[in-house]
C-alpha distance (Angstrom), angle and dihedral (degrees) to the residues before:
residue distance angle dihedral
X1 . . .
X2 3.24 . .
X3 4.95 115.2 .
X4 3.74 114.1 -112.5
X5 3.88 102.5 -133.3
X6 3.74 103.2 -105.8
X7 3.81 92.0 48.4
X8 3.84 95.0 52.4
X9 4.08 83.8 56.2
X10 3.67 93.8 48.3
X11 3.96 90.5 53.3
X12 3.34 97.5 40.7
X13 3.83 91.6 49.1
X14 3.89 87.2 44.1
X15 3.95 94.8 54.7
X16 3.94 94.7 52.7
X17 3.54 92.7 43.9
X18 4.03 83.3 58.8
X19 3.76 93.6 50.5
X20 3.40 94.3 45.7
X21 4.04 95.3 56.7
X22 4.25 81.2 41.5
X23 3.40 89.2 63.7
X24 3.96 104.2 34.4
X25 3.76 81.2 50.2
X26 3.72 90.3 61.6
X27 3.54 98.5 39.4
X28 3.93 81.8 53.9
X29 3.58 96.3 49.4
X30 4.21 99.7 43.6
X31 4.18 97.8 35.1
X32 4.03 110.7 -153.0
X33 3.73 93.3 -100.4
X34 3.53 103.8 64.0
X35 4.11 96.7 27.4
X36 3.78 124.0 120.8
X37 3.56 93.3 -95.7
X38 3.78 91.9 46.1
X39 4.18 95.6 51.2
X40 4.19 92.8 42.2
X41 4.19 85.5 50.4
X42 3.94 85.3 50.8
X43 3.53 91.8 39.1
X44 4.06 92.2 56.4
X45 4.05 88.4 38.7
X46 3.51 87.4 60.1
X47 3.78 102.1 40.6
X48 4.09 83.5 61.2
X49 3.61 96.5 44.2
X50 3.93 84.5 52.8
X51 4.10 87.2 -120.5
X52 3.76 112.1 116.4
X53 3.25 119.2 97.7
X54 3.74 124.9 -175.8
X55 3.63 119.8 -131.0
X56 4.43 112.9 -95.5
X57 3.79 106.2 -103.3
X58 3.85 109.4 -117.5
X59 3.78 120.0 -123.4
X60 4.51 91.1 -20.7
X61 3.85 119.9 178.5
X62 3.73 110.3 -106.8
X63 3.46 107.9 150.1
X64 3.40 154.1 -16.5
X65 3.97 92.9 -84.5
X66 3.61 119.0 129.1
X67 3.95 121.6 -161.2
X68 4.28 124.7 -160.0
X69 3.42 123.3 -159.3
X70 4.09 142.1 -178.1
X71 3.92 121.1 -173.0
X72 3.49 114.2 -164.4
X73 3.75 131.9 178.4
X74 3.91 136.0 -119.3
X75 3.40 84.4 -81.4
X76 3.71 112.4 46.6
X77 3.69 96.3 -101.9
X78 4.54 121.8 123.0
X79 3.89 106.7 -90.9
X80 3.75 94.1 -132.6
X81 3.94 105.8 -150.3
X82 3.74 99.1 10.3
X83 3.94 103.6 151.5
X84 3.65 118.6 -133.8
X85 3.92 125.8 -160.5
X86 3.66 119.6 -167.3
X87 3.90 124.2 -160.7
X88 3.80 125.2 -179.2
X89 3.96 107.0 -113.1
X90 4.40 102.1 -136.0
X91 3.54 113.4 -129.4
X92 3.30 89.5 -125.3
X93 3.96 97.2 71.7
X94 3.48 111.2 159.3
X95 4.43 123.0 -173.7
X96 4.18 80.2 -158.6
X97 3.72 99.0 60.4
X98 3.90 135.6 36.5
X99 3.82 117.3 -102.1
X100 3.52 119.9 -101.2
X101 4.32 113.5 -106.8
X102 3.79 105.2 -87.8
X103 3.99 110.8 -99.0
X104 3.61 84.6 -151.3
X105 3.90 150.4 2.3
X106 4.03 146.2 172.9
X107 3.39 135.6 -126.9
X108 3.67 133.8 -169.8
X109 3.66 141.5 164.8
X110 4.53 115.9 -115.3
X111 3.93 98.2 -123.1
X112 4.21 122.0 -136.0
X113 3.94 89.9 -64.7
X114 3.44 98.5 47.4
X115 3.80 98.0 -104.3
X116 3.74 130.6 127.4
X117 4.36 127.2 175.0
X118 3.66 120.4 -161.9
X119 4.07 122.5 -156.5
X120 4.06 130.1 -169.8
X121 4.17 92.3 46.2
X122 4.15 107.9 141.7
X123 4.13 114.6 -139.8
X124 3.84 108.8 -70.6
X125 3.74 153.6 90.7
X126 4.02 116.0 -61.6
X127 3.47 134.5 178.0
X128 4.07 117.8 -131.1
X129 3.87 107.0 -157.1
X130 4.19 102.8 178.6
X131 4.06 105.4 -165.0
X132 4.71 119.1 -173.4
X133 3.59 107.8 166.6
X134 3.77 109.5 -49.3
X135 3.95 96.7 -17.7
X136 3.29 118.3 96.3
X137 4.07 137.5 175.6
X138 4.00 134.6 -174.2
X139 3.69 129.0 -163.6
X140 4.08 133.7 172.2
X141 3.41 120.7 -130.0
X142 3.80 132.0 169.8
X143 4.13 128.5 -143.9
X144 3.62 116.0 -137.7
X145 3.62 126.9 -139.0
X146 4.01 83.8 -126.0
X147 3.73 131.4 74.9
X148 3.59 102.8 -84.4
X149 3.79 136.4 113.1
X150 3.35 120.7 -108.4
X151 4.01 111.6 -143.2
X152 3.64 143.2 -175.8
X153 3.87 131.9 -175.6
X154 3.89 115.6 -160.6
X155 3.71 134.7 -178.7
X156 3.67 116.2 -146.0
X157 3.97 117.0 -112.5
X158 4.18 126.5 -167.3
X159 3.83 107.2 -99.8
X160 4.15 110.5 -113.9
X161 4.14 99.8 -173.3
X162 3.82 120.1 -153.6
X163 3.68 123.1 -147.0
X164 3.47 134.2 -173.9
X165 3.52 161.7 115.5
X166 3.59 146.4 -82.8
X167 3.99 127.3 -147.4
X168 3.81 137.2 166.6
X169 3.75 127.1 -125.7
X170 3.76 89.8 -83.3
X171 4.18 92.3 49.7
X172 3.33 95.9 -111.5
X173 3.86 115.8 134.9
X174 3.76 125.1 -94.2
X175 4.05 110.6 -138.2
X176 4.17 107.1 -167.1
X177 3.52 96.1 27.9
X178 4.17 111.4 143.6
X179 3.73 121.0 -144.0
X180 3.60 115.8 -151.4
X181 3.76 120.6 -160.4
X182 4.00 100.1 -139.3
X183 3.85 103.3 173.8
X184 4.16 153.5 -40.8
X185 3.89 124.8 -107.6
X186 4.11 86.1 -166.0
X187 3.64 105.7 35.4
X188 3.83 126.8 98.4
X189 4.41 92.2 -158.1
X190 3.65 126.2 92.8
X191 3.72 100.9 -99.4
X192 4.22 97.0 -162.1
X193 3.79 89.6 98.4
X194 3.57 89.8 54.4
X195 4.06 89.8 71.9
X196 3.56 85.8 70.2
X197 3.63 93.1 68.5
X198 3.88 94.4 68.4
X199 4.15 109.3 165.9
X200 3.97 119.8 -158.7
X201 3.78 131.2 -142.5
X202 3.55 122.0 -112.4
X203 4.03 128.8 -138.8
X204 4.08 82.7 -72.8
X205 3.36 91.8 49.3
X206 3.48 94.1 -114.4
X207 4.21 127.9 152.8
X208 3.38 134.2 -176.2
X209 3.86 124.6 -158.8
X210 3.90 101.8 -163.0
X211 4.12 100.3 -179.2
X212 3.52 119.3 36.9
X213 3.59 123.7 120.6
X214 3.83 132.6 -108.6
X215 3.73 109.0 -81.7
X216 4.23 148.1 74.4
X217 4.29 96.7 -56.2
X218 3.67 119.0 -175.8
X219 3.39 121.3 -140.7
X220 3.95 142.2 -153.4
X221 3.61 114.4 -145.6
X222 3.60 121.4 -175.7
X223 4.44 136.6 157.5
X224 3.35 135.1 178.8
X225 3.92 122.7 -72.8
X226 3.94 81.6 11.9
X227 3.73 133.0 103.2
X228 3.63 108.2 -125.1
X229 3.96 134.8 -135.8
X230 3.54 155.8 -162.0
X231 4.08 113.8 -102.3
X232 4.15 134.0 178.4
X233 3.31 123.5 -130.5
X234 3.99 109.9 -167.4
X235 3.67 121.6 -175.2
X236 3.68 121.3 -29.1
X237 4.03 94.7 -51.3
X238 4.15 101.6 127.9
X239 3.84 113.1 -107.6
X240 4.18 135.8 -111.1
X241 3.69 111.4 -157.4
X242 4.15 104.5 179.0
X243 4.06 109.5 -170.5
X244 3.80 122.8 -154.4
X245 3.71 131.9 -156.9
X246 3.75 88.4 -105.0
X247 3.88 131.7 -165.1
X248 3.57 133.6 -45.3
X249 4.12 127.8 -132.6
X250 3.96 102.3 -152.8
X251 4.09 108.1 174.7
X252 3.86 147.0 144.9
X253 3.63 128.0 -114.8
X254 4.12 106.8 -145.2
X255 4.15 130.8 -173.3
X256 3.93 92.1 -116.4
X257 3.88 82.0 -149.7
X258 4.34 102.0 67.4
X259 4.08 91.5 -4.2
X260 3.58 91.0 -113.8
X261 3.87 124.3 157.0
X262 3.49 121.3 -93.8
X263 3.82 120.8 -140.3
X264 3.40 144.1 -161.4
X265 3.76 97.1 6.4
X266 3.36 127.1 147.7
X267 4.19 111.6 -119.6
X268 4.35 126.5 -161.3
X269 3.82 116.9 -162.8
X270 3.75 115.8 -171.3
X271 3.62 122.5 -177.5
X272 3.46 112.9 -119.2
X273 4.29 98.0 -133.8
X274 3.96 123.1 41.2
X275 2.45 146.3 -11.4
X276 4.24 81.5 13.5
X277 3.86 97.4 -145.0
X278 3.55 116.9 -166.3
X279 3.77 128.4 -150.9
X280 4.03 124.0 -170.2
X281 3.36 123.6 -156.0
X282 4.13 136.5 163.9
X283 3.54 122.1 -121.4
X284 4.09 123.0 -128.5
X285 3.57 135.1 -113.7
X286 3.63 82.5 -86.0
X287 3.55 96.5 47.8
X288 3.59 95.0 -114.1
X289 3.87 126.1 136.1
X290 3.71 136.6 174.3
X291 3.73 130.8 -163.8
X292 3.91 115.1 -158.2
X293 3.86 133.0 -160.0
X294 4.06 92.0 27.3
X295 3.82 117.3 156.0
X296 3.81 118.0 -131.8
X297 3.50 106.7 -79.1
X298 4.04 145.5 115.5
X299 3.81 111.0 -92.8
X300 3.60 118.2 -167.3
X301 4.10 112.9 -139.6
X302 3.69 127.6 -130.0
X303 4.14 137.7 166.6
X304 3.69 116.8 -133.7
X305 3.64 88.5 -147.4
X306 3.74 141.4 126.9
X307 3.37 93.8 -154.3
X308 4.22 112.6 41.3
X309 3.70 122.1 28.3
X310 3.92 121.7 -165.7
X311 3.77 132.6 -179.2
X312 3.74 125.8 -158.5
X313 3.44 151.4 120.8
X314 4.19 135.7 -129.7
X315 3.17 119.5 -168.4
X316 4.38 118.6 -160.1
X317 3.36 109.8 -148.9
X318 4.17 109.6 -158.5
X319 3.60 112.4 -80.0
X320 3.93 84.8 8.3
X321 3.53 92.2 128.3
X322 3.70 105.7 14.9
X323 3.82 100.9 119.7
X324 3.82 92.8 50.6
X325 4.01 106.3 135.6
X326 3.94 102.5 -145.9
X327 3.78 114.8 -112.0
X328 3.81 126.4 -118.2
X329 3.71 112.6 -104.0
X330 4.11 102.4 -83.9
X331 3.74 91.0 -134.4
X332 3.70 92.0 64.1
X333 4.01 89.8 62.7
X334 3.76 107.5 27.7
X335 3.86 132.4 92.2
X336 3.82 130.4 174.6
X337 3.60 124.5 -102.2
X338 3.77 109.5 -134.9
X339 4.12 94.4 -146.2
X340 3.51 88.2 54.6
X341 3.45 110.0 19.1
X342 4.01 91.7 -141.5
X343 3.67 127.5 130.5
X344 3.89 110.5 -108.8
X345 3.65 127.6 -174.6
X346 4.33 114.6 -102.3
X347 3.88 125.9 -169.8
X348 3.84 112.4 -53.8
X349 4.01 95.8 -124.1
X350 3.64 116.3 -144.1
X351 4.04 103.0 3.8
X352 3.28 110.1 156.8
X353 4.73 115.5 -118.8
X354 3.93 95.6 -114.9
X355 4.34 83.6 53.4
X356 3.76 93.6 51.1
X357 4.02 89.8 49.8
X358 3.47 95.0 42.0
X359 3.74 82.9 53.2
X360 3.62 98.0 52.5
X361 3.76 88.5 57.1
X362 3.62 100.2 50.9
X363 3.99 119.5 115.8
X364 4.43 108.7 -98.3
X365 3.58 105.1 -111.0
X366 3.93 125.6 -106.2
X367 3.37 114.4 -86.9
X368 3.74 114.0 -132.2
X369 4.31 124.6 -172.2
X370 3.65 116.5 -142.8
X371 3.69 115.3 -166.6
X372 3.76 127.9 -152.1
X373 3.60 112.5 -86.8
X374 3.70 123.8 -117.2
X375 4.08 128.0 -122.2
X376 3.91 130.1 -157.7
X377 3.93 112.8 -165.0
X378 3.80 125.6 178.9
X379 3.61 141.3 142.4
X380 4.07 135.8 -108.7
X381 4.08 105.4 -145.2
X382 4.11 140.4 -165.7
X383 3.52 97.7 -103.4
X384 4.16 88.5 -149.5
X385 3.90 96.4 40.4
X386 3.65 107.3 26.0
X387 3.76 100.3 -127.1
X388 3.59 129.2 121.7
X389 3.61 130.1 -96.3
X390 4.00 120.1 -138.0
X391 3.65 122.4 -157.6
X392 3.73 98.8 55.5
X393 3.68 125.7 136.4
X394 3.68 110.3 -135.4
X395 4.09 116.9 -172.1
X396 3.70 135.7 -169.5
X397 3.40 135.8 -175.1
X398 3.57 135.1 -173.2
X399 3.89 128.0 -119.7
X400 3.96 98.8 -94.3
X401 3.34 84.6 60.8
X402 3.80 78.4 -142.5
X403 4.37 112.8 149.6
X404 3.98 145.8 -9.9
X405 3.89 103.2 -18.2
X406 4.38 109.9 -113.1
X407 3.80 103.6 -114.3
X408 4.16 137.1 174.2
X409 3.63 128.9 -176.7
X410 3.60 128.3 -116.3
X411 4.06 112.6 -96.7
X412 4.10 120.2 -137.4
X413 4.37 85.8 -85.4
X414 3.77 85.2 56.4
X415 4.14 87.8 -109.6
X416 3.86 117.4 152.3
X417 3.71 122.0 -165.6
X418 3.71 116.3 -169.9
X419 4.37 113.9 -168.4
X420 3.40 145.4 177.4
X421 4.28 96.9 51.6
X422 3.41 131.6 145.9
X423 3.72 132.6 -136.4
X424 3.97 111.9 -64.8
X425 3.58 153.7 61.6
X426 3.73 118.4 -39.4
X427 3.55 130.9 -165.7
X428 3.90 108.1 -151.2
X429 4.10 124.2 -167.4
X430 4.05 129.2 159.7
X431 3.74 131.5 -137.5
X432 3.85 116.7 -63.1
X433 4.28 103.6 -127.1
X434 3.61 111.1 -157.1
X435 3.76 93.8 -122.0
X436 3.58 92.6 22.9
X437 4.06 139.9 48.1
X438 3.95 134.2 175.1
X439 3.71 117.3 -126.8
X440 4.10 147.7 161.8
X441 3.24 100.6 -129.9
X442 4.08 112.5 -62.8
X443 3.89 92.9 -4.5
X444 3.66 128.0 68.4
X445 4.10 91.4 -163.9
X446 4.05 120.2 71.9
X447 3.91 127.9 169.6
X448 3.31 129.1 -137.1
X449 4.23 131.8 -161.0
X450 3.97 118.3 -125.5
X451 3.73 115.3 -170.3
X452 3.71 111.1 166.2
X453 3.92 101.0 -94.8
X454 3.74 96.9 103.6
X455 4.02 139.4 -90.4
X456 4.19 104.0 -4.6
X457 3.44 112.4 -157.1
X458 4.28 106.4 -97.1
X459 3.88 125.6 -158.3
X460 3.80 132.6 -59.2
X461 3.72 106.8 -131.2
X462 3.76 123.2 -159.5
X463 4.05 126.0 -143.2
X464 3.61 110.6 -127.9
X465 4.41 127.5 166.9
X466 3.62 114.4 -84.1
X467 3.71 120.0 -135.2
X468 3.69 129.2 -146.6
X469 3.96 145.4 -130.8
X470 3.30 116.2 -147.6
X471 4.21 140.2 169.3
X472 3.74 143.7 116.3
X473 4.02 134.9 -88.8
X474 3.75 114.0 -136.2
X475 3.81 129.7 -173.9
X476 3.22 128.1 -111.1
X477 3.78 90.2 -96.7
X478 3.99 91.5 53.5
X479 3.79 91.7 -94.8
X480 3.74 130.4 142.9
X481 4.04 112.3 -109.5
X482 3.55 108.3 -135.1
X483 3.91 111.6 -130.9
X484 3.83 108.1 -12.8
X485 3.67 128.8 175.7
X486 3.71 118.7 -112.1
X487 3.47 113.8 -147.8
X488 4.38 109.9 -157.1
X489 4.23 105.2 -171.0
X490 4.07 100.3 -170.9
X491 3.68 98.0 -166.5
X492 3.99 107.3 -130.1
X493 3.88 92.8 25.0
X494 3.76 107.0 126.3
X495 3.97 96.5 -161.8
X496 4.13 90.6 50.7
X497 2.93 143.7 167.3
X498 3.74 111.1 66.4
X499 3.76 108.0 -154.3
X500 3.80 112.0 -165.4
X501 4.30 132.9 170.6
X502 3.38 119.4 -122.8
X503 3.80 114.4 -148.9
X504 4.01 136.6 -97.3
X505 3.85 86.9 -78.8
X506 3.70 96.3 52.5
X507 4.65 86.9 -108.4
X508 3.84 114.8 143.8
X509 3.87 126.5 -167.8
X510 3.71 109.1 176.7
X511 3.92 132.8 179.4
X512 3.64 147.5 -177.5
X513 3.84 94.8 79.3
X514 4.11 131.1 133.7
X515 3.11 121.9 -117.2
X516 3.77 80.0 -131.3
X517 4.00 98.4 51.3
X518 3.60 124.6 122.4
X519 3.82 106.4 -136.6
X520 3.92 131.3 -171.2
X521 4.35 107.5 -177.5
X522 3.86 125.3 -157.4
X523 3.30 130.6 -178.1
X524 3.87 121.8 -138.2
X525 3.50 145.1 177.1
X526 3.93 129.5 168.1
X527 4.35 104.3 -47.4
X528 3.80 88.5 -13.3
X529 3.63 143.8 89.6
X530 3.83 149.1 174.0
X531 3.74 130.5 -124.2
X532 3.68 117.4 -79.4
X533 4.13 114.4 -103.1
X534 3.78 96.2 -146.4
X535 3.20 147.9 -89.4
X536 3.86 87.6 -85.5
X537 3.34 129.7 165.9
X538 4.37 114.3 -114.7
X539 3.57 94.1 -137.7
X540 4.26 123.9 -162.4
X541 3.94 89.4 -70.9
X542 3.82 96.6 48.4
X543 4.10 119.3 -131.5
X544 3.96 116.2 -72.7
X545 3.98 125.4 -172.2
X546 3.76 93.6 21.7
X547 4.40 99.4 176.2
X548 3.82 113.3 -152.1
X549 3.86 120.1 -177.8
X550 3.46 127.1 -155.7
X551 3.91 120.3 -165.6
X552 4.20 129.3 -149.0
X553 3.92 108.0 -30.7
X554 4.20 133.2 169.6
X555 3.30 88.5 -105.8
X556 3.48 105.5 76.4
């Protein structure tokens, strides 16, 4: 049916005046500033500004990590609904500079016992902070790459917050300053975890330090440009942190062999008392280095090199280093020499009179030796063909026993090189594979001598079949115990314990173990624990229906 001309006009005029209302009413509804458009232009404005930051993700699935925990109260008893929130700790912590926003945390809910468990964590440090009304308790706990449970017990302590401010010499405030709880006078707790809970000052240089318990705390207070220091907070009474310019450390890294300068090396200072900050810094083409805005302090020296090691110590007296004029960036005023190919010092162009004299009367830097580093390289082999196996870990560690253990992994020929040592006696071990270890003969640990004069020649371990232990923990009523941590002690074994979880009915099967090994098993699970099965010896055909009991625990 064919539109009469008039009516065509009304319904056309009739359907625009619809859309337009449609989209006035949307305009209306989503206003220009916080529109699609408008939040992906912000979005991009702050992603080059380096300001956005995306909201943590709650309780994500990293990993295979599991984490255990029991809250209890003053007095002993499960704190039923105590919340816990978990946060990874970066390895990177630093008392000088504020932690980075967590990427990621967990949350969960203490049950009618006082127990909570936490899946999906990835291997790492975290910090457990467990909050019920105005208690509060924080533990640190670290996630294994194996199959064991991480757990924590903590009792439940009245909150005490700190509050304060932060001003320079001047008494102006300090904005991005970090406080850093260090540790109690009055307190019977471990207070390490409590350095996780770092608080920064705003534009008024204001902090708050919501969960620390009642008692004298000292704390580390440190800013940018700013040498930082120790204060005490007693009581309630709001605290005054005033930070100084400080000291400077202005020294010389030298080849102890001709005394030549050593450039472009990377150098770690780490006072000696708490909290043991550590700055890095690279040398020059001269070998020179200066670290600014130091407190008084000893600071122990060390290269992060693979190819010189030094040890020493400087210690900055106050006002040691205070008239120290800083030095012109050596790049600016160095060329290379083409006999020797070191960087030497030209002409400063430019430098104004009253810098040269000021220069002249500046203190001569430290000098500081650094020592070629040693090297151990060896191979891991195919005991039945003879050819090397890649992949493996392979770890020393020197005879302090002192830090991180070096280690290198095995190339496609089998070859490990391990760098960066200093003179001594290191004991050297690989990996343990659960159907698989690496041994000399009847021991899987060997030691090797480093003096100085380069790579030494480390041992040749041999692949050989693992055996296994494995058995069941029952209660003391007979029962299966649901996910208990087996503890394996292999006497000798420098990386030891091996933690491993047994399964939902309480069975273990466990690997990686010598023949050889001397082994002592406990069962454990939050505050309790089983007997110990030995020390027994593995033997060739490994140890089958081991029986662990465990008695009366919380976590029934």
């Amino acid at each position: 049916m064919r539109m009469s001309g008039p009516i065509f006009v009304i319904s056309s005029m009739l359907v625009l005046l619809f859309l337009v209302m449609h989209l006035v009413g949307r305009q209306a509804a989503v206003p220009p500033e916080v529109s699609d458009t408008a939040l992906r232009r912000d979005q991009v404005r702050q992603l080059l500004s380096g300001e956005y930051h995306r909201e943590p993700l709650k309780n994500p699935d990293l990993g295979p990590g599991r984490l255990r925990c029991l809250v209890r109260d003053a007095s002993g008893q499960g704190a039923s609904g105590a919340r816990l929130r978990i946060t990874p700790i970066p390895p990177a912590a630093s008392v000088l500079v504020p932690p980075a926003p967590h990427p990621h945390f967990w949350e969960v809910s203490a049950d009618a016992r006082g127990q909570a468990a936490i899946a999906g964590l990835p291997a790492g440090a975290f910090l457990v902070l467990a909050t019920r009304a105005g208690d509060h308790a924080v533990a640190r706990v670290d996630v294994g790459e194996g199959s064991g449970i991480a757990e924590a017990i903590l009792v439940l302590s009245p909150n005490a917050p700190r509050a304060g401010t932060v001003k320079d010499r001047a008494g102006a405030p300090v904005a991005g300053a970090t406080v850093t709880p260090l540790s109690a006078r009055d307190w019977a707790g471990v207070a390490e975890p409590y350095r996780a809970l770092q608080a920064g000052t705003d534009e008024n240089g204001a902090f708050t330090l919501p969960h620390l318990p009642p008692g004298e705390w000292n704390l580390f207070v440190a800013a940018p440009g700013l040498a930082p220091r120790a204060v005490r907070a007693e009581g309630a009474e709001p605290i005054t942190a005033v930070l100084d310019t400080g000291e400077t450390i202005f020294a010389q890294l030298l080849r102890e062999g001709d005394g030549r300068p050593l450039g472009n090396v990377k150098v770690a200072l780490r006072a000696t008392d708490p909290p043991g900050e550590t700055y890095t810094v690279q040398t020059s083409g001269s070998g020179h280095f200066t670290v600014d805005h130091v407190r008084p302090a000893t600071y122990a020296l060390s290269l992060i090199s693979d190819t010189y090691t030094a040890s020493a110590s400087l210690t900055v007296a106050p006002g040691q280093r205070a008239g120290l004029v800083p030095a012109t960036p050596e790049s600016r005023n160095m060329r290379i020499d083409p006999l020797t190919g070191t960087a030497v010092a030209t002409p400063a162009s430019g430098r104004a009179p009253s810098d040269s004299a000021a220069r002249e009367t500046a203190p001569a830097p430290t000098p500081v030796l650094a020592y070629p580093a040693g090297a151990i390289r060896g191979r891991v082999l195919d005991s039945t063909q003879g050819a090397g196996v890649p992949g493996v870990r392979v770890l020393a560690r020197g005879g302090d026993a002192a830090g991180a253990p070096r280690e290198a992994v095995t190339d496609q020929g089998g070859y490990y090189h391990i760098r960066g040592l200093v003179p001594g006696t290191y004991t050297i071990w690989t990996e343990r594979w659960p159907d698989q270890i690496f041994a000399l003969g009847s021991s899987a640990v060997a030691e090797a001598n480093v003096d100085g004069s380069g790579t030494v020649t480390g041992p040749v371990f041999e692949a050989a079949p693992a055996v296994y232990v494995s058995g069941e923990v029952l209660d003391d009523a007979g029962n299966p115990v649901a996910d208990p941590n087996i503890v394996v002690e292999v006497a000798g074994a420098p990386d030891g314990p091996y933690v491993h979880a047994a399964d939902a009915g309480g069975r273990f099967h466990i690997g990686g173990l010598h023949p050889d090994d001397q082994i002592r098993i406990v069962a454990r699970k939050l505050s309790a624990s089983s007997s110990a099965f030995g020390p027994v010896s593995v033997g060739p055909s490994g140890l089958q229906a081991v029986l662990l009991r465990m008695g009366a625990a919380p976590w029934r």
